[in-house]
C-alpha positions in Angstrom: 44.9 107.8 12.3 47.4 104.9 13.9 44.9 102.7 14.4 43.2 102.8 10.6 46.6 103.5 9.1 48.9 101.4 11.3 47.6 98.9 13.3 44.6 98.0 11.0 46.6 97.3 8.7 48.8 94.9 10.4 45.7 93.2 11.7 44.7 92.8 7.8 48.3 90.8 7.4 46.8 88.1 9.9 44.1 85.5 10.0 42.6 82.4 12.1 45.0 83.4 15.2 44.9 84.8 18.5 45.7 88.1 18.8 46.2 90.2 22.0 46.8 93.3 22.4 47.8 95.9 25.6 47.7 99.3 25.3 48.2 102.1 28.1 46.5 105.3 28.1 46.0 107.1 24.5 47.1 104.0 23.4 42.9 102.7 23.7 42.3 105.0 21.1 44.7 103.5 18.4 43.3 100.1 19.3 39.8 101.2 18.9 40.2 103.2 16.3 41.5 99.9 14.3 38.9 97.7 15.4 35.9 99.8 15.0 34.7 102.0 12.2 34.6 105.4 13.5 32.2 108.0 11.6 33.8 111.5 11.4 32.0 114.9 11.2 32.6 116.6 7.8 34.9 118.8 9.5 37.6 116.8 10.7 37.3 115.2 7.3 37.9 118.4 5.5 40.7 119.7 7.9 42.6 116.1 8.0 42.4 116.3 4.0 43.5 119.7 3.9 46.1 120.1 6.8 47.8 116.4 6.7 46.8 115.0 3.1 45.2 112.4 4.4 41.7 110.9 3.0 40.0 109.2 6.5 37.6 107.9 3.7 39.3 105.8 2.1 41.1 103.9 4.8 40.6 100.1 4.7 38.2 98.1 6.3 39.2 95.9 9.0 39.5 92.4 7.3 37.1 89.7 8.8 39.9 87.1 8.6 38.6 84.9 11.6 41.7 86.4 14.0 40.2 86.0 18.0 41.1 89.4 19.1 41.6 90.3 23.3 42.6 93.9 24.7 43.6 94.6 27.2 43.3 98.4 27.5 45.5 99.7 31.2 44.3 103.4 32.2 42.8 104.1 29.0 42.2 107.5 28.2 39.5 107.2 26.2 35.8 108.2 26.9 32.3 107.0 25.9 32.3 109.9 23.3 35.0 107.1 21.1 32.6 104.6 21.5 29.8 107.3 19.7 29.0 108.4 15.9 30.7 111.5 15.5 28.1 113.1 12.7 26.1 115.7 13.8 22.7 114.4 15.0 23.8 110.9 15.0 24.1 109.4 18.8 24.3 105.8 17.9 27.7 103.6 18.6 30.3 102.0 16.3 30.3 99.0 15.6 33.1 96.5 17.0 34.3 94.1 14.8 33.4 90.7 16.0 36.6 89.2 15.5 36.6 91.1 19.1 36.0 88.6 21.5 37.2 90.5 24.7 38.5 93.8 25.8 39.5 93.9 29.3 40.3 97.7 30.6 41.1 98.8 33.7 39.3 101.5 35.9 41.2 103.7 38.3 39.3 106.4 40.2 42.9 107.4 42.0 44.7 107.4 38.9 45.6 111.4 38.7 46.2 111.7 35.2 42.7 110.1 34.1 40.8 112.5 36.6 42.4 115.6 34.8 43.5 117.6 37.5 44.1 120.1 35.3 40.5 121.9 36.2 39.8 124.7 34.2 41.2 122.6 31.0 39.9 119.4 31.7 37.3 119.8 29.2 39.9 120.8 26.2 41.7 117.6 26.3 40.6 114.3 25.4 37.8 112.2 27.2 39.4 110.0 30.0 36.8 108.7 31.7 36.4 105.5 30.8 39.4 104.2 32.8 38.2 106.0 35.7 34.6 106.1 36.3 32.4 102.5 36.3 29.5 104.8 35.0 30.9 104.4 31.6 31.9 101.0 31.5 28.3 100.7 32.9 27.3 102.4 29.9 29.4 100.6 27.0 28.5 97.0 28.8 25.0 97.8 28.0 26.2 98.3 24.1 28.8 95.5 24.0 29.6 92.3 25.2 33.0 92.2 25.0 33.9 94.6 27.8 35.5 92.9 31.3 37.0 95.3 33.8 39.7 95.2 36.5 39.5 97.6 39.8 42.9 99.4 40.3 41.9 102.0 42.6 44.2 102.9 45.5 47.2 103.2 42.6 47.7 107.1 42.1 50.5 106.1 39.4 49.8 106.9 35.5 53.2 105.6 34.6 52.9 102.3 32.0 55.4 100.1 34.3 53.1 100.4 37.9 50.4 99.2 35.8 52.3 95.9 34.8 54.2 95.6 37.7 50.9 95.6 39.3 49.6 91.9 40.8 46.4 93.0 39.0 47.8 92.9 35.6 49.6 89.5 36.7 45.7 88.5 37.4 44.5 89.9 34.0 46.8 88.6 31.6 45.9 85.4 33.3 42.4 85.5 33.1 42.8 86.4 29.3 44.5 83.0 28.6 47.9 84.8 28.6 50.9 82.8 29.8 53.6 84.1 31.8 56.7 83.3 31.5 58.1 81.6 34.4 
């Protein structure tokens, strides 16, 4: 609900610029959830309705206000399943808005907190798969052309500031047209 509620609508506020924006973790699912129209099963509708008076139907669109969007998503914990229609029978993807012109994650198979070591409860908690298997970035590359990756296996960190602190990240922000300040 950030991402419709919050971030989308600070993204509305804005046109004709260039945007970025880094996220760590959950924080891929706010982004995503702004930028993309995510379909809900009837369910979650009813329950979000009932339990935190909030109508998922009637958040706003995402403007097309001709913003060129880049994310850069470090160790995000989100998994194909956010990329796909969440209505029963429906397998097809969202659709990214194209003011999207790049989003740049990361993918660490070392990263402990993305493998879930939790085990038996690994498949309670949120997908978290795409920052640490290429198999799904594999699979959204096929579905989008927006996607770029960075390789930061070997760190076993989760923690926000080894990300940045990383050279990597020094690499990325570049590659993204990011300047740094000096």
């Amino acid at each position: 609900m950030a991402g419709e509620f919050g971030l989308r609508r600070v993204l509305n506020t804005i046109s004709n610029k260039d945007i970025y924006i880094i996220s760590h973790s959950r924080g891929a699912s706010v982004v995503l959830s702004a930028l993309a129209e995510p379909h809900f099963n009837e369910k979650f509708v009813k329950d979000i309705k009932e339990i935190h008076n909030v109508d998922v139907e009637n958040a706003k669109e995402l403007l097309e206000n001709k913003n060129r969007i880049t994310c850069i998503m470090l160790a995000p914990a989100i998994g194909l399943a956010d990329f796909k229609s969440q209505e029963a029978g429906n397998d097809s993807f969202c659709t990214i808005s194209p003011q999207v012109k790049k989003m740049h994650i990361t993918i660490n198979n070392t990263d402990k907190m993305l493998k879930k070591f939790f085990g038996f409860f690994a498949d309670k908690f949120n997908p978290t798969d795409l920052g640490y298997k290429d198999n799904v970035y594999n699979e959204l590359v096929k579905q989008y052309t927006c996607f770029d990756k960075t390789d930061f296996s070997g760190m076993e960190s989760h923690a926000f500031n080894s990300y940045i602190r990383s050279p990597k990240f020094k690499t990325m922000l570049k590659a993204n047209s990011i300047a740094l300040a000096k």
